[in-house]
C-alpha positions in Angstrom: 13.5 50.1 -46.8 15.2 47.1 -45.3 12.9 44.8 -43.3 15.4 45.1 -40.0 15.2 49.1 -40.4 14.8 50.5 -36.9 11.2 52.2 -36.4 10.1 55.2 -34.6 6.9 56.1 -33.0 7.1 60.2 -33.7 4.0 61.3 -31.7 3.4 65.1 -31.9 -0.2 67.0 -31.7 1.1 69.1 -34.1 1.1 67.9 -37.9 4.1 70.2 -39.3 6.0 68.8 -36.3 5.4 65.0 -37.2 6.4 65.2 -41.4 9.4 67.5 -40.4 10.7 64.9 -37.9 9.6 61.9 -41.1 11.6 64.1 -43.5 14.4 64.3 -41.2 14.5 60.6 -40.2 13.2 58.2 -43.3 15.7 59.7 -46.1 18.6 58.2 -43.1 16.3 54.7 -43.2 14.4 54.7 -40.5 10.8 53.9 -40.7 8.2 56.2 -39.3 5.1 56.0 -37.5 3.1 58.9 -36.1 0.7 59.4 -33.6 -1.2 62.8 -32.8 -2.5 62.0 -29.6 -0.7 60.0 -26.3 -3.8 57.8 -26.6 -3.6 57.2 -30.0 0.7 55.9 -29.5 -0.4 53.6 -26.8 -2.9 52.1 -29.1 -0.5 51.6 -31.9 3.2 49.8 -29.7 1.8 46.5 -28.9 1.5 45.7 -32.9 3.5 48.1 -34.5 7.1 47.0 -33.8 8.5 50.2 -32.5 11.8 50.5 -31.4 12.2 53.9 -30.1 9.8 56.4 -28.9 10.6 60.3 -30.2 7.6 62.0 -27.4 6.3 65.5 -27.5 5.9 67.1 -23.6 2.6 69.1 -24.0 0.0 67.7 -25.9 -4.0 67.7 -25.3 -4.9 64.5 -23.4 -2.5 62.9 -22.0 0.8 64.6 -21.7 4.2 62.9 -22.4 5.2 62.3 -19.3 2.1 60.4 -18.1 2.5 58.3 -21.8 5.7 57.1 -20.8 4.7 56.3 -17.1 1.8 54.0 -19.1 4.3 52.7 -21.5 7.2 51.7 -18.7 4.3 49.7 -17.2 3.4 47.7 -20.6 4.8 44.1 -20.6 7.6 43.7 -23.4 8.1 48.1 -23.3 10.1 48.2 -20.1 13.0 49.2 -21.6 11.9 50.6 -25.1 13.9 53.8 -25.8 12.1 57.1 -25.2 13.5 60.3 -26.2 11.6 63.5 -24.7 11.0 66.8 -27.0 10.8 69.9 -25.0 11.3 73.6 -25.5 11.7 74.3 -21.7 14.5 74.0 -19.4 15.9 71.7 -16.5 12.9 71.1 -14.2 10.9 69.3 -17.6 14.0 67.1 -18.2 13.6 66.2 -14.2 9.9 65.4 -14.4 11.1 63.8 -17.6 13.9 61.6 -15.9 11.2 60.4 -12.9 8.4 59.4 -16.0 11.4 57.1 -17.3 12.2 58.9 -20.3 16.0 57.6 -22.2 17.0 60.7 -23.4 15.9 64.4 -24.6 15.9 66.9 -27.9 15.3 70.4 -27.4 13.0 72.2 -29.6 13.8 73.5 -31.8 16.2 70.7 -32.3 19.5 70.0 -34.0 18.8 67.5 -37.0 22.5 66.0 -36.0 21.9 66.0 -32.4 18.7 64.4 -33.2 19.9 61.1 -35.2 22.5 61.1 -33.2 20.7 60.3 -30.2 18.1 58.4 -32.1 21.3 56.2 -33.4 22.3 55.8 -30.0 19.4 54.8 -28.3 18.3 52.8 -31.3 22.1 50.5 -31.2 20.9 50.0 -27.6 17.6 48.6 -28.4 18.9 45.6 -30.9 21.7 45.0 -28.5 18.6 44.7 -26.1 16.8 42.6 -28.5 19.5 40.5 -29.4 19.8 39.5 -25.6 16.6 38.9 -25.2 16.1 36.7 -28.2 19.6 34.9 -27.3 18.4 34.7 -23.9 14.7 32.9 -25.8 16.8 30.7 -27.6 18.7 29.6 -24.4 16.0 29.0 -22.6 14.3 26.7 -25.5 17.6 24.5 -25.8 18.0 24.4 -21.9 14.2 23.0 -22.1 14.8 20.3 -25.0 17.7 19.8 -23.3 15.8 19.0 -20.0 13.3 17.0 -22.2 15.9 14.7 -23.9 17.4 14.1 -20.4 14.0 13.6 -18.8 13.3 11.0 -21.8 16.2 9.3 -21.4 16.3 8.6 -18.0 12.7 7.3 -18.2 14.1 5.3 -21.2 17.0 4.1 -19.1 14.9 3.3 -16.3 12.2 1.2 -18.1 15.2 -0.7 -20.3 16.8 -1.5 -16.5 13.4 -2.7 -15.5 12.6 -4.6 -18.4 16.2 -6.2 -18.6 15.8 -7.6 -14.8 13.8 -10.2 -16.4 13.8 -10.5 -20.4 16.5 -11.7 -22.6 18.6 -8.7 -23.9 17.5 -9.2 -28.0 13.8 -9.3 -26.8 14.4 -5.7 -25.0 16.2 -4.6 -27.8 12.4 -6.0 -29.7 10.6 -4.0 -27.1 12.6 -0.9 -27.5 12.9 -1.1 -31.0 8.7 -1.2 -31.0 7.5 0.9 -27.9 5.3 -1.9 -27.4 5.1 -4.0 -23.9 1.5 -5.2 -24.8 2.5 -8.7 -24.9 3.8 -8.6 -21.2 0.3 -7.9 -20.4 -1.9 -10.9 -18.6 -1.8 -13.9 -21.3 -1.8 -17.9 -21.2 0.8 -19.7 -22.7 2.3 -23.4 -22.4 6.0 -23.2 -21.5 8.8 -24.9 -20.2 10.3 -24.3 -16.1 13.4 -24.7 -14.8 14.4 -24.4 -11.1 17.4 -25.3 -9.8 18.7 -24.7 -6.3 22.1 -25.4 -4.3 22.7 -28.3 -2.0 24.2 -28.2 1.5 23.4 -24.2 0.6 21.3 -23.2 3.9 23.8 -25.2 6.2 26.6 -23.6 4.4 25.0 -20.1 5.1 24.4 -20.8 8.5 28.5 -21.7 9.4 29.8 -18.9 7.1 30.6 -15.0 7.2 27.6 -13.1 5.3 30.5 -11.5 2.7 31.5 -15.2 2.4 28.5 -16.6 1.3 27.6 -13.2 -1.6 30.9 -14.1 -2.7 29.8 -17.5 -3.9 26.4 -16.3 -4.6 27.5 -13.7 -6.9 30.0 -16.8 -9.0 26.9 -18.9 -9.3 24.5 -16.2 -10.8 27.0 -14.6 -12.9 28.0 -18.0 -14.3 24.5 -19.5 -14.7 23.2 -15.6 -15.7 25.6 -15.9 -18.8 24.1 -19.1 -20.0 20.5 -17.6 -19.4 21.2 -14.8 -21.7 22.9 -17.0 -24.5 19.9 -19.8 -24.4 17.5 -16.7 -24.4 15.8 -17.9 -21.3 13.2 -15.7 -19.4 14.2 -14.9 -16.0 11.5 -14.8 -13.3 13.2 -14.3 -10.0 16.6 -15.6 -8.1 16.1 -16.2 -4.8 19.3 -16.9 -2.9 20.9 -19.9 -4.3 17.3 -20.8 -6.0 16.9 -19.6 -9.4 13.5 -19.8 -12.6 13.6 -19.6 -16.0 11.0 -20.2 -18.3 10.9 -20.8 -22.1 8.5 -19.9 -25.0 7.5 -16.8 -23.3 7.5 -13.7 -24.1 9.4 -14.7 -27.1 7.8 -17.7 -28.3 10.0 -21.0 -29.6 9.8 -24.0 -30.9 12.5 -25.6 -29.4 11.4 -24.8 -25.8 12.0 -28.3 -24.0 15.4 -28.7 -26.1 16.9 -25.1 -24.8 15.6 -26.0 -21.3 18.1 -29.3 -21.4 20.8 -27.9 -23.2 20.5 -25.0 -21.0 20.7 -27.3 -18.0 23.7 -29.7 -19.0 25.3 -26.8 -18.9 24.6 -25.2 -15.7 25.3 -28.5 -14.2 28.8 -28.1 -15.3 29.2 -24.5 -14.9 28.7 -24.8 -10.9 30.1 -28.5 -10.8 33.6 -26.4 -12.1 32.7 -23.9 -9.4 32.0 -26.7 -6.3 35.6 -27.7 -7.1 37.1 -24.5 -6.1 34.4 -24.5 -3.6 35.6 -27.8 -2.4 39.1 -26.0 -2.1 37.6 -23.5 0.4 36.1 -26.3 2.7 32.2 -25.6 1.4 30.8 -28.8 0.5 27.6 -27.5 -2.1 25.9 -29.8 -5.0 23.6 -28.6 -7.0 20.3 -30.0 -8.0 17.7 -28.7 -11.4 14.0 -29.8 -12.3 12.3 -29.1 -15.5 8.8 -29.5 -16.1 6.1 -27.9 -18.9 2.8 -26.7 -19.0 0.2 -24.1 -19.3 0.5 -20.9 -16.9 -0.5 -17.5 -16.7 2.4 -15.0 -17.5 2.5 -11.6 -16.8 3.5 -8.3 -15.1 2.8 -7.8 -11.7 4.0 -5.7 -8.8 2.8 -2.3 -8.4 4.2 1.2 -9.7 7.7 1.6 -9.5 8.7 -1.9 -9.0 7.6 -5.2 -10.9 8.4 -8.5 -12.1 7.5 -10.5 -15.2 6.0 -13.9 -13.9 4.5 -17.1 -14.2 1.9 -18.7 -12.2 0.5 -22.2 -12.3 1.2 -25.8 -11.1 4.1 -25.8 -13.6 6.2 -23.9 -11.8 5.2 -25.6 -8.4 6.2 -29.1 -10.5 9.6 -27.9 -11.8 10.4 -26.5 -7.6 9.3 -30.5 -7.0 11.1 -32.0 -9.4 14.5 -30.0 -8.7 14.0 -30.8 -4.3 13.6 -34.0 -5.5 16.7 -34.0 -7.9 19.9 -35.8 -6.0 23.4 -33.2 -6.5 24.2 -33.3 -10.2 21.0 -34.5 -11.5 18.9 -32.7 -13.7 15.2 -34.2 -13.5 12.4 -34.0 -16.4 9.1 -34.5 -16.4 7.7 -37.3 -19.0 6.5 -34.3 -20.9 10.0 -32.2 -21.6 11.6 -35.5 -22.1 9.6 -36.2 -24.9 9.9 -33.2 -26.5 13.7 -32.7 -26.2 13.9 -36.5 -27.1 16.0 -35.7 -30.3 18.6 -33.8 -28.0 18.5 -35.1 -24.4 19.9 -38.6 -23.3 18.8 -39.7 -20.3 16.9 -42.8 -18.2 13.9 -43.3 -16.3 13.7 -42.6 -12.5 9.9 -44.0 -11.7 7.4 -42.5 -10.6 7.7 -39.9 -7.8 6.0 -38.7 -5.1 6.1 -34.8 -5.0 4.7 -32.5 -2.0 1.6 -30.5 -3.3 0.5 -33.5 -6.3 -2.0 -36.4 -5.7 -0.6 -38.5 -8.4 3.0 -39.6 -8.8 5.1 -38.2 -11.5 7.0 -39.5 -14.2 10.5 -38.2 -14.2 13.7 -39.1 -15.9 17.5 -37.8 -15.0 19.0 -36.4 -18.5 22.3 -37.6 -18.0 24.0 -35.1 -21.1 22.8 -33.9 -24.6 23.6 -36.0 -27.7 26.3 -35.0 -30.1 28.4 -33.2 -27.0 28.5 -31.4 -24.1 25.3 -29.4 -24.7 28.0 -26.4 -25.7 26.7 -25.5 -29.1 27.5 -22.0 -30.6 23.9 -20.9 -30.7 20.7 -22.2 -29.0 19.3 -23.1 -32.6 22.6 -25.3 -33.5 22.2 -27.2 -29.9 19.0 -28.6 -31.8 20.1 -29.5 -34.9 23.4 -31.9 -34.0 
């Protein structure tokens, strides 16, 4: 016998009746179970894999019609096929019809009538069961589905979050790893740069607002290019004022050098842009400080929106330096100078006075790069000329 053969639940309190209805079905394939009592079927369908039902009227017990009340109330048996044998006439098939019985076969019955309907009711089941486990099926893609959706967009949202601020081949690292441990609390030595428009906030104040995000938006996408190509971590814009920091998250040893390279070529990025600015009647410099030290680097914010940052009289130096910084100059501290000192070509300025330090600084105006125009190929060829 075939492992998808259909099975029937003969129940019967009368033996002769069950092996003449297993002599009559099993030689046609069917497999057979019996049952002698209506309690003893309703203990066997919830293992037994039935498919259809072939239920004697009168039996001791429980009749048939009150077993297939019970069974149209077990979960998974609603619609289980159940044929009704009876010897008596039309008011038993009614009584029948109201229990929820499929189908009837009169005793004595006709062996052909009998697999007939059996073959019947049984073809309904599978079609039944193939709906239901099509309908499973459905409902297990339509969940992965959901799951590979929900997945994604959290994916998509925490790659948008993380690119606001990281360089794209460090949140390619991150999503590569699944790890964001490292933009946990840490201390690090790195290398600022702030730079800020001139004439900006007077500029603002005589122009239309679209006016004004028009030249914002060719200033960040032309200095937001060079950010991504030096690999430079961005902290914040805010209007015309913009941070980056170097050697953090992604950690380089050529930290001051990117910073200058980086810069030269910001300043003539937006000097190319004050030109057509010029042409409009907007009269804007632009100004950069750069400064290193020690600071505390991080996340912060709070759930559902946060910033990578740095904080620590570093930063504060490189916002000094760059107010400080005439339009077109790009000022160092003593400190980045010397360590981009194989790359940057520049000249003292003195010793300044900055807001928020009790000592002067040491500064010096880089006045270009050596070897060019600070337009090398890749950040790690700027440093090698």
């Amino acid at each position: 016998m075939s492992d998808d053969a259909v099975t029937v639940l003969a129940v019967d309190d009368l033996p002769q009746n069950l092996r003449l209805l297993d002599a009559v079905l099993s030689p046609r394939g069917y497999r057979v179970l019996t049952a002698a009592s209506g309690e003893e079927a309703l203990a066997l369908l919830p293992d037994s894999g039935v498919d259809l039902v072939l239920l004697d009227i009168l039996m001791p017990g429980i009749d048939g019609y009150e077993v297939c009340r019970r069974i149209r109330t077990l979960p998974g048996f609603e619609f289980l096929p159940v044929v009704m044998i009876t010897a008596s006439g039309e008011q038993e098939k009614l009584r029948a019809i109201e229990a929820g019985a499929d189908d009837f076969v009169s005793k004595p019955f006709n062996q052909g009538e009998l697999l007939a309907r059996v073959a019947s009711l049984a073809r309904v089941k599978r079609y039944q069961d193939t709906i239901e486990r099509q309908a499973a099926e459905l409902a297990g893609w339509n969940a992965e589905l959901e799951a590979r959706v929900t997945a994604q967009v959290d994916e998509l949202e925490r790659v948008n979050r993380l690119r606001r601020f990281l360089p794209p081949q460090l949140v390619d690292l991150v999503i590569d790893s699944g790890d964001e441990a490292f933009l946990g609390s840490h201390r690090r030595e790195i290398v600022v740069v702030f730079c800020d428009l001139r004439g900006f906030t007077s500029f603002a104040e005589a122009s239309e607002p679209e006016e004004v995000m028009g030249v914002l938006a060719e200033y960040h996408s032309a200095l937001g290019e060079l950010i991504d190509r030096f690999e430079g971590t961005l902290e914040r814009f805010t209007g015309d004022g913009l941070m980056v920091f170097f050697n953090d998250p992604l950690p380089c040893d050529d930290a001051a050098e990117r910073a200058v390279a980086m810069a030269v070529e910001m300043r003539e990025r937006v000097a190319e842009l004050a030109d057509g600015w010029s042409r409009r009647g907007h009269d804007l410099g632009f100004g950069i400080g750069i400064a290193q030290g020690f600071a505390t680097l991080g996340r912060i914010g709070f759930e559902g929106r946060s910033d990578y940052a740095a904080i620590g009289s570093v930063t504060n130096l490189a916002a000094r330096l760059c107010a400080a910084a005439g339009p077109g100059q790009i000022l160092v501290a003593q400190r980045v100078f010397s360590a981009a000192e194989r790359l940057a070509a520049g000249e003292p300025v003195g010793e300044l006075e900055l807001r928020g330090f009790s000592r002067p600084v040491r500064a010096f105006a880089v006045t270009g790069v050596d070897g060019g125009s600070g337009r090398p190929d890749t950040p790690t060829e700027q440093v090698t000329t």
